[in-house]
C-alpha positions in Angstrom: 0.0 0.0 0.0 2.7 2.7 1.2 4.1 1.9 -2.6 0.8 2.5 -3.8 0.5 5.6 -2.6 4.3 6.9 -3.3 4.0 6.1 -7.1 0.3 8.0 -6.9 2.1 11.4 -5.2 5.1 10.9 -7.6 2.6 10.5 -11.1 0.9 13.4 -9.2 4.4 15.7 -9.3 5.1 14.7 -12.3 2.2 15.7 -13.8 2.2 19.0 -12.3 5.7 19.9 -13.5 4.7 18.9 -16.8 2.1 21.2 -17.2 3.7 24.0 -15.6 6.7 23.2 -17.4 4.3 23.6 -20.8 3.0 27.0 -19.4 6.6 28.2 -18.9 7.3 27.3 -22.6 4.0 28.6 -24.0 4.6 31.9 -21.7 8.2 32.1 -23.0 7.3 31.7 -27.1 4.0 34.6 -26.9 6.5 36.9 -25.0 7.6 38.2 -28.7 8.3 37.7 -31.9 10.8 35.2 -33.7 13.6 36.4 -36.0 11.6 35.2 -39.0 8.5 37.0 -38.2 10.4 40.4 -38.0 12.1 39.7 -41.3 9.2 38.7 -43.1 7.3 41.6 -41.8 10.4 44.2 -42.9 10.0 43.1 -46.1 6.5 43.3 -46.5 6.6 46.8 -45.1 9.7 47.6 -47.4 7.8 46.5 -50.7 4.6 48.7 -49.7 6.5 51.6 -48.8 8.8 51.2 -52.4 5.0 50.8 -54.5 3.8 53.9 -52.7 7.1 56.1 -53.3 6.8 55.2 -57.4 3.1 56.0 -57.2 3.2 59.2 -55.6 6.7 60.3 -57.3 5.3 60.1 -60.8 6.8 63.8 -62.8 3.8 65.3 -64.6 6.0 66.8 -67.2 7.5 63.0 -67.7 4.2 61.9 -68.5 3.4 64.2 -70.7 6.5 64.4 -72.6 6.1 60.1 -73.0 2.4 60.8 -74.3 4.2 63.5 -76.6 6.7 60.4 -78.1 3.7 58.2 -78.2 2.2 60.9 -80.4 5.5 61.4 -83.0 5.8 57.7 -83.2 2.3 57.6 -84.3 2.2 60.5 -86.2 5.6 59.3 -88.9 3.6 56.2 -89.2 0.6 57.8 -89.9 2.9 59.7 -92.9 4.0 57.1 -94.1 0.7 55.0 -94.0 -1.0 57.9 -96.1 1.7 57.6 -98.8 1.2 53.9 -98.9 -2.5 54.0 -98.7 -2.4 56.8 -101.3 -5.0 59.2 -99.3 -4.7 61.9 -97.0 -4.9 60.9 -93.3 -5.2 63.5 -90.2 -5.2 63.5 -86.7 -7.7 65.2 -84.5 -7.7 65.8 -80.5 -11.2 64.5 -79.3 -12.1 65.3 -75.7 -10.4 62.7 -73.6 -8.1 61.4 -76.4 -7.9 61.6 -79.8 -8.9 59.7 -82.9 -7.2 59.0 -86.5 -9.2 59.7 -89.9 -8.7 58.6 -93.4 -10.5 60.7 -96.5 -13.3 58.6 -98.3 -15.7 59.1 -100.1 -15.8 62.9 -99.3 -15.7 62.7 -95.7 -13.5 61.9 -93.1 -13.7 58.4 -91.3 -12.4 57.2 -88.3 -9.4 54.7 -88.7 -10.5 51.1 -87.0 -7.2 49.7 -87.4 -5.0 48.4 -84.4 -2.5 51.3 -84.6 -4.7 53.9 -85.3 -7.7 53.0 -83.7 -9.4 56.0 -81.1 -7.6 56.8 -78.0 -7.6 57.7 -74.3 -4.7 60.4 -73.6 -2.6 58.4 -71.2 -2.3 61.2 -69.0 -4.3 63.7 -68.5 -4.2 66.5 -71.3 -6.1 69.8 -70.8 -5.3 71.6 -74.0 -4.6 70.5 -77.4 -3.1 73.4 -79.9 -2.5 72.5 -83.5 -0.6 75.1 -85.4 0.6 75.4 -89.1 2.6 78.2 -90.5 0.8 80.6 -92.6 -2.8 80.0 -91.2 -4.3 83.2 -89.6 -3.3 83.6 -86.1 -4.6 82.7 -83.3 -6.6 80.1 -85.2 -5.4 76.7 -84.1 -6.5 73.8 -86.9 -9.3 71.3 -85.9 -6.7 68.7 -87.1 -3.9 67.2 -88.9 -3.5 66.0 -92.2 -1.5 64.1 -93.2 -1.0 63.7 -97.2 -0.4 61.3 -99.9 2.6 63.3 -100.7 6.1 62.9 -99.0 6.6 66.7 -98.2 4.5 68.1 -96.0 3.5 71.8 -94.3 5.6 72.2 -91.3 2.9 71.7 -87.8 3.3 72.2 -84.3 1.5 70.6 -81.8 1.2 71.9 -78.1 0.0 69.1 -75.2 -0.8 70.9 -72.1 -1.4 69.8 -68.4 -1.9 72.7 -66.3 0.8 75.3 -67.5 3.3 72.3 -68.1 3.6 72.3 -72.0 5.0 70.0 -74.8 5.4 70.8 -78.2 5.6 68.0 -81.1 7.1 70.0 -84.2 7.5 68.8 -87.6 9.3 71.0 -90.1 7.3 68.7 -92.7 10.0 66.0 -93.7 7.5 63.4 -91.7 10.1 63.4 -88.7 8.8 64.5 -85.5 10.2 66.3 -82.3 9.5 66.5 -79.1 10.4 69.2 -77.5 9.7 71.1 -73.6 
């Protein structure tokens, strides 16, 4: 009996330093963090802060001068594809973007190709100024043509944001500039 009872007290000890050896270890881990949770949460907060930084850092004169390249790229094309197609071709600001038209049949079309299909600016544009040598000042054009021919008239166009300004000049050799 008296080894009856000693092997009872001794489970019963060894029970209780079991559990409060648990509750040391369970108090000891949710006292903080491990080494990997830190890291992991560094570089989750380093990512968020580098996406916020290019979103907010964005130069409004960048984007518009890119939207102005867009535009020159487009607009040699567009020389070229109304010497191939053998009909005059313009360009013509739209509010909110701009659109492409081909001359038929006495009127001018909007292009439904890939390339010159109707646009969206990609940044915002608040003013679009369209202006050829020798037309009356202060008289911007509705739009510009481009001809069937492989000289040209001379053009500048003007893309403003707020007073920020790009210009997109062509001295009429179907090369374009950009220029701010």
């Amino acid at each position: 009996m008296a080894v009856a009872v000693i092997s009872e007290i001794a489970s019963r000890n060894a029970s209780k330093m079991e559990c409060t050896g648990a509750a040391q270890n369970h108090s000891q881990r949710s006292a903080g963090f491990t080494l990997l949770e830190v890291l992991i949460t560094l570089v989750i907060a380093g990512v968020l802060v580098s996406l916020a930084a290019l979103t907010i850092s964005r130069n409004p004169r960048t984007e518009l001068v890119e939207t102005g390249q867009r535009l020159a790229v487009l607009f040699e094309s567009a020389t070229d594809e109304a010497q191939i197609r053998a009909r005059p071709m313009a360009w013509q600001p739209v509010k909110g973007g701009y659109v492409f038209l081909i001359y038929e049949e006495g009127n001018w079309q909007p292009l439904r190709d890939d390339l010159y299909a109707p646009r969206n600016w990609p940044t915002p544009v608040d003013r679009v100024i369209i202006e050829m040598p020798g037309a009356p000042p202060h008289t911007p054009a509705e739009r510009m043509i481009f001809g069937a021919e492989s000289i040209a008239q001379p053009v500048t166009i003007t893309l403003c944001r707020g007073e920020i300004c790009v210009h997109i000049v062509s001295r009429g050799d179907g090369y374009y500039r950009v220029q701010s």
